[in-house]
C-alpha beads as a LAMMPS data file, in Angstrom:
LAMMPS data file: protein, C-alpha beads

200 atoms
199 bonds

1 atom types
1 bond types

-500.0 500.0 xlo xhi
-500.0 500.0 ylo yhi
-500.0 500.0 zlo zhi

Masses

1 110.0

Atoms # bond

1 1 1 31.242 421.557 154.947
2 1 1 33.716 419.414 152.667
3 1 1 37.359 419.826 152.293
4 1 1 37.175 422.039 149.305
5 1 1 34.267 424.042 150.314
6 1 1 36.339 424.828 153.599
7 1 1 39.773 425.632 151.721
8 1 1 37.759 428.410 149.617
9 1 1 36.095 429.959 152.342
10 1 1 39.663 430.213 153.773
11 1 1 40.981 431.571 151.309
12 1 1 38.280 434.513 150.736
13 1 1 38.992 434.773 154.234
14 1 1 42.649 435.299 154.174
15 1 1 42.153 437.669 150.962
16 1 1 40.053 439.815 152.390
17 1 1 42.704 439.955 155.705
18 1 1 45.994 440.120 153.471
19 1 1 45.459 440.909 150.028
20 1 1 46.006 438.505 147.530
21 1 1 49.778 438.868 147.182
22 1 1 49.642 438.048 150.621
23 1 1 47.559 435.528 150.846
24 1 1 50.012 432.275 150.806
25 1 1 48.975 428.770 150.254
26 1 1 50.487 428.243 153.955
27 1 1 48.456 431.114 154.675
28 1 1 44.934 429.678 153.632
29 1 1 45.844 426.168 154.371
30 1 1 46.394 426.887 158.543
31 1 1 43.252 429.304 158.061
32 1 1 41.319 426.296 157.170
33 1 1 43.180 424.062 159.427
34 1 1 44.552 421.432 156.780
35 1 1 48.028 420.827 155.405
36 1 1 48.945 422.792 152.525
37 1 1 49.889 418.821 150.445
38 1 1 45.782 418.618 151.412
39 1 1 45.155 422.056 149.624
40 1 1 46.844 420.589 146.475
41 1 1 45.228 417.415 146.235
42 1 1 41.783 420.229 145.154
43 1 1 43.961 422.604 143.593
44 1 1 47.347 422.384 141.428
45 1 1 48.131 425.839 141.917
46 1 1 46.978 428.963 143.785
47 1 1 45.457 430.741 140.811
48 1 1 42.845 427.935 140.515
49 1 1 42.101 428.400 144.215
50 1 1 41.534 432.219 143.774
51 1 1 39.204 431.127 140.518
52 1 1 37.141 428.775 142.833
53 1 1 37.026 431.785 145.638
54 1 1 35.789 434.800 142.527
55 1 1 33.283 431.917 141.146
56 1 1 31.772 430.123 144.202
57 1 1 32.080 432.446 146.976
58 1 1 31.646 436.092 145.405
59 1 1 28.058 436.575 145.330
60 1 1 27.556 435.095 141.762
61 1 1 27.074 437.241 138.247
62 1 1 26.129 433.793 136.758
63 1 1 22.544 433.013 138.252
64 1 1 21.914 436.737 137.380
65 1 1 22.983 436.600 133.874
66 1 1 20.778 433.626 133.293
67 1 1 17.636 435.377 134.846
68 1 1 18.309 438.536 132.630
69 1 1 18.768 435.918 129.595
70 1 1 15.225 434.270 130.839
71 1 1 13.462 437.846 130.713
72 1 1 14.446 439.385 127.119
73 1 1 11.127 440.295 126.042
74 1 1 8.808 439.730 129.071
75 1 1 8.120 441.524 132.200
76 1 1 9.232 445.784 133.017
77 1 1 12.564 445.340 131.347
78 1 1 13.585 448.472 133.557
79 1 1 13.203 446.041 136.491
80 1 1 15.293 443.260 135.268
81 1 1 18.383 445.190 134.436
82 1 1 17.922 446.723 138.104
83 1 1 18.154 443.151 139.227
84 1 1 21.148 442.887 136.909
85 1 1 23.164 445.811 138.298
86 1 1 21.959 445.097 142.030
87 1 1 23.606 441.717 141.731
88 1 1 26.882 443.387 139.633
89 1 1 27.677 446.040 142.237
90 1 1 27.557 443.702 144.941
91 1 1 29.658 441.342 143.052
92 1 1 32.464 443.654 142.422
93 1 1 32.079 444.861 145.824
94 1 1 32.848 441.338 147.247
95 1 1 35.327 440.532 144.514
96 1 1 38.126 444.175 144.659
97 1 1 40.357 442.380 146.846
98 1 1 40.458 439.879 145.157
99 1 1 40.685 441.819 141.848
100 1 1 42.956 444.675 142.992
101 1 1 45.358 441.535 143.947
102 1 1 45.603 440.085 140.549
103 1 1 46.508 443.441 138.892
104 1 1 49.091 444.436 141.254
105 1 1 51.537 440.821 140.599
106 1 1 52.034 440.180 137.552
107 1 1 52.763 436.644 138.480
108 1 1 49.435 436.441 139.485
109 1 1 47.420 438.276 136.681
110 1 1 49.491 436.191 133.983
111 1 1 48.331 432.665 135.705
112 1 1 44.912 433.989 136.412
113 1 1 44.540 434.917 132.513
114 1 1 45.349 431.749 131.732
115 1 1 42.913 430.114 133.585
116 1 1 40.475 432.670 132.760
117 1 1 41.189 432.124 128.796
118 1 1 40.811 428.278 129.133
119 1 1 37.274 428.391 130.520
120 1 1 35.803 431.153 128.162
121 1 1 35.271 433.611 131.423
122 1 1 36.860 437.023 131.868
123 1 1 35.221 440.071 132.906
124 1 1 33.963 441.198 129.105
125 1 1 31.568 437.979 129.193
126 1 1 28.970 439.960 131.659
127 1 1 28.931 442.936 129.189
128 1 1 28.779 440.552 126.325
129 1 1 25.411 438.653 127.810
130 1 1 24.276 442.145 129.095
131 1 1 24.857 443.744 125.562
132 1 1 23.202 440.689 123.867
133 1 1 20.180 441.326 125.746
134 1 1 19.970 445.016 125.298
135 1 1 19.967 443.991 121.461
136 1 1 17.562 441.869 121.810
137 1 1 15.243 444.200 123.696
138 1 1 16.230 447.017 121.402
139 1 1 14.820 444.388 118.061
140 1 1 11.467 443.756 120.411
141 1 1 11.263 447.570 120.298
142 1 1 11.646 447.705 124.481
143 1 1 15.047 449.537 124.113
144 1 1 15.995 452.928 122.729
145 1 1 16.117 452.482 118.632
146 1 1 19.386 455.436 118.862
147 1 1 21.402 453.615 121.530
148 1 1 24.424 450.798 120.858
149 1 1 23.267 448.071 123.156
150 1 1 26.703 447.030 123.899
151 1 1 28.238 450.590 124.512
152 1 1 25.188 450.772 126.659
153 1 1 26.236 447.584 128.511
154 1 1 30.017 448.801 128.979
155 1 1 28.957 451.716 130.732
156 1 1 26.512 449.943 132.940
157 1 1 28.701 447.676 134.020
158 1 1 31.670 450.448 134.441
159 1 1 28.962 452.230 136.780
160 1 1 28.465 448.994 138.703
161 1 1 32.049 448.509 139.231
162 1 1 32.590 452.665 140.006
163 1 1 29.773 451.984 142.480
164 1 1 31.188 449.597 143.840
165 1 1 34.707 451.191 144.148
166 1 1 33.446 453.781 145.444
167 1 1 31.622 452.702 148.776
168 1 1 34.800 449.990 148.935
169 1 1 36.723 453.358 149.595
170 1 1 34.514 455.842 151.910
171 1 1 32.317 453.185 153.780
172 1 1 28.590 452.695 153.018
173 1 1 27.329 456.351 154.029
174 1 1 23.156 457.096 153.857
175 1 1 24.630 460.187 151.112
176 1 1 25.333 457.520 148.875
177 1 1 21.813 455.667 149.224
178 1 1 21.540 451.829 148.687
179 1 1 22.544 449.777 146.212
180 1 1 18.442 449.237 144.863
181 1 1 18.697 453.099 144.536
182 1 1 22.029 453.398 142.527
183 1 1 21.066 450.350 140.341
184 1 1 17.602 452.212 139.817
185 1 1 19.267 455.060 139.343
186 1 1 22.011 453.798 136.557
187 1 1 19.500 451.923 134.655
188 1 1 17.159 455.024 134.043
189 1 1 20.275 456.815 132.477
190 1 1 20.725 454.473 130.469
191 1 1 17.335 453.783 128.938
192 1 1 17.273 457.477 128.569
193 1 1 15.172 458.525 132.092
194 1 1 15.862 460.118 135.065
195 1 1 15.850 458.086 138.209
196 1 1 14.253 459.316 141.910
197 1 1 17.228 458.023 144.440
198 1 1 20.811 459.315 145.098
199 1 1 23.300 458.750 142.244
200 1 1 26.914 457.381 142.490

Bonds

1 1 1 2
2 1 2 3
3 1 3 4
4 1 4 5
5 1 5 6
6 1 6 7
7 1 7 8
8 1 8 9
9 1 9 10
10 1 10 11
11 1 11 12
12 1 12 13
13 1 13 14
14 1 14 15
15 1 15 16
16 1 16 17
17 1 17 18
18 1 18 19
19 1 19 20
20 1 20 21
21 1 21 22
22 1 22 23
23 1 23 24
24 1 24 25
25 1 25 26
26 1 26 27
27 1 27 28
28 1 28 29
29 1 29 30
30 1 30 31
31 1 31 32
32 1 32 33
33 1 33 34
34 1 34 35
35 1 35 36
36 1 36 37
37 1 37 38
38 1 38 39
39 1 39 40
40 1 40 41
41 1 41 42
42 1 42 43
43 1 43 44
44 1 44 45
45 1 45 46
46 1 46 47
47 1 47 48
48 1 48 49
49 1 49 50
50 1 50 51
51 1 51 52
52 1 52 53
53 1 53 54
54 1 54 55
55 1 55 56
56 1 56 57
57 1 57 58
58 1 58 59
59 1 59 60
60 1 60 61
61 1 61 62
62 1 62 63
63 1 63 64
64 1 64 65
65 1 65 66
66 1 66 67
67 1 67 68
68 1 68 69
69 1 69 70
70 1 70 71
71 1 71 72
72 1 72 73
73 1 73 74
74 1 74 75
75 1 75 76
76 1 76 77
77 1 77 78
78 1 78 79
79 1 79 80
80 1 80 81
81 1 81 82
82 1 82 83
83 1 83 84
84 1 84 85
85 1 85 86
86 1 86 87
87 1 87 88
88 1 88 89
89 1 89 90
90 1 90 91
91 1 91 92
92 1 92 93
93 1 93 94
94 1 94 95
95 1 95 96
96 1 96 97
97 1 97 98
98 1 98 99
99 1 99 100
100 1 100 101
101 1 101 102
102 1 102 103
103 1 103 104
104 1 104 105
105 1 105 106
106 1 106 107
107 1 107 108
108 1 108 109
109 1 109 110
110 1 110 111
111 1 111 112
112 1 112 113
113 1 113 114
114 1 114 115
115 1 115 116
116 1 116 117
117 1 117 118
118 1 118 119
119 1 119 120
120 1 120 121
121 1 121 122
122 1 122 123
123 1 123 124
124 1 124 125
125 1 125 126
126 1 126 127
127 1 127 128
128 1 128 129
129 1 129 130
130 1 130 131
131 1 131 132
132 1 132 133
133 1 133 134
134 1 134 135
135 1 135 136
136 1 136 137
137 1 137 138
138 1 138 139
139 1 139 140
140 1 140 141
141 1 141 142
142 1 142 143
143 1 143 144
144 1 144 145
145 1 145 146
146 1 146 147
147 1 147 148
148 1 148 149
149 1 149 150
150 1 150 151
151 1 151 152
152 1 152 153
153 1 153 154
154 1 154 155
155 1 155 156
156 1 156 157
157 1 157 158
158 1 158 159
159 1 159 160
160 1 160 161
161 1 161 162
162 1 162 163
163 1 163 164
164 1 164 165
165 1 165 166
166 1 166 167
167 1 167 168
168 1 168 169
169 1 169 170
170 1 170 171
171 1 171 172
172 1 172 173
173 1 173 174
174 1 174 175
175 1 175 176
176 1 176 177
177 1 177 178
178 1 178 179
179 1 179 180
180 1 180 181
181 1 181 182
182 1 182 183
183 1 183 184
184 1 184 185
185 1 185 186
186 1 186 187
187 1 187 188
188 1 188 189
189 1 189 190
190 1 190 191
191 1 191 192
192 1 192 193
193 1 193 194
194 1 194 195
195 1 195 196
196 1 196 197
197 1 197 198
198 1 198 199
199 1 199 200
């Protein structure tokens, strides 16, 4: 593992321990056993470290995004968008920390938005792709002609993320069934079904 590679995991590390307000460059640099003039050389300032950690360590929306782009018209389309919110709950569930951080300084959130508004991400670009591809199904006649793909997308996501909060707060318990069931579960509301597992 390279220099970088090692700072990030560090600082997940020390996020998940401390909270992001917490979580100092002195912090993450002893964590990953390098001098904090070392953690500069890869980043100029903590809010591109905390980028690196959502976009490299967080089990990644990207890949997914560009599978669900890949499948607009082919396949169960039921079954991709369950791969889509699978791979969204778990992301948010790995990324509140970091996220509940941000919101709570302002110092923080300001320099994060920055970044975030320089490199075209932010978190409406998932609902954007996800919305795209509703439309896109909804035009190949493979989603419901009455529904607003990207109202549809919004509240997928917003489940994803509730999901997510929610078994962040009371623990993974068997009540609340997996995260295959809830996905399964969310997507049949929205395509207008009723799905067989436990909802969240």
């Amino acid at each position: 593992m390279g220099t970088r590679e090692r700072i990030i995991g560090a600082a997940d590390q020390v996020i998940r321990e401390l909270g992001a307000a917490r979580a100092t460059t002195k912090e993450i640099a002893r964590a990953a056993g390098c001098s904090e003039a070392l953690l500069y050389k890869h980043f100029s300032r903590k809010e591109e470290l905390f980028l690196a950690v959502l976009l490299e360590q967080m089990p990644a929306l990207a890949p997914a995004m560009s599978r669900l782009r890949a499948t607009a018209g082919e396949g169960d389309p039921a079954a991709s968008l369950e791969e889509f919110a699978v791979a969204a709950i778990r992301f948010f569930g790995r990324s509140l920390p970091l996220i509940a951080g941000l919101l709570a300084e302002a110092t923080l959130r300001e320099g994060f938005r920055q970044m975030l508004a320089g490199n075209g991400g932010g978190p409406h670009v998932p609902v954007a792709v996800l919305g795209r591809h509703l439309a896109e199904e909804q035009r190949l006649g493979r989603f419901p002609a009455g529904t607003k793909p990207h109202a549809a997308a919004a509240l997928l996501l917003g489940a994803c993320f509730h999901r997510a909060f929610v078994v962040s707060l009371v623990g993974g318990s068997t009540d609340l069934g997996t995260d295959e069931d809830a996905a399964a579960d969310l997507v049949a509301a929205v395509l207008g079904g009723t799905g067989g597992g436990p909802a969240t």
